[in-house]
N, C-alpha and C positions, 0 to 999 in steps of 0.2 A: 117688125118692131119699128113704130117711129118713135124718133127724138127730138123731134118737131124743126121747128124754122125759128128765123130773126130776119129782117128784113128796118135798116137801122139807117134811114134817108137822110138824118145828120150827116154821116160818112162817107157819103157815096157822094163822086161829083154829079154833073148834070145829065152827062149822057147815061148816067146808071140809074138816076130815078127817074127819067122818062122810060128806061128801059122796064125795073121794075113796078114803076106804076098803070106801064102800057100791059105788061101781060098777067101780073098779079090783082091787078086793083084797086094796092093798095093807097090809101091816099096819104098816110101818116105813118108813122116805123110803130110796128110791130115788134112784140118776141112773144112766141109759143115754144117756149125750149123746156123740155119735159124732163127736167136733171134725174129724176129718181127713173127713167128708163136709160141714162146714159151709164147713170151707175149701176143698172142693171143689165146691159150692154157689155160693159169694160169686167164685170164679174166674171159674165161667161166667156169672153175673152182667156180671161186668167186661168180658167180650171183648162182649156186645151192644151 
């Protein structure tokens, strides 16, 4: 199951967006956070 990524280059100092832009690609902050698998996640969680 993925619940995707965030990748949010506002926040991050300089050695972090060289970092994730050197191995991501990214060149702008992103989010691909997939809420309706995280609360489908944290459900099957809960019936264990």
């Amino acid at each position: 199951m993925k619940i995707g990524y965030e990748y949010n280059l506002d926040k991050m100092n300089f050695f972090e967006r060289i970092l994730v832009k050197k191995i991501s690609g990214a060149v702008e902050s992103i989010s691909e956070i997939d809420y309706d698998a995280i609360v489908r996640f944290v459900n099957e969680l809960e019936k264990k």
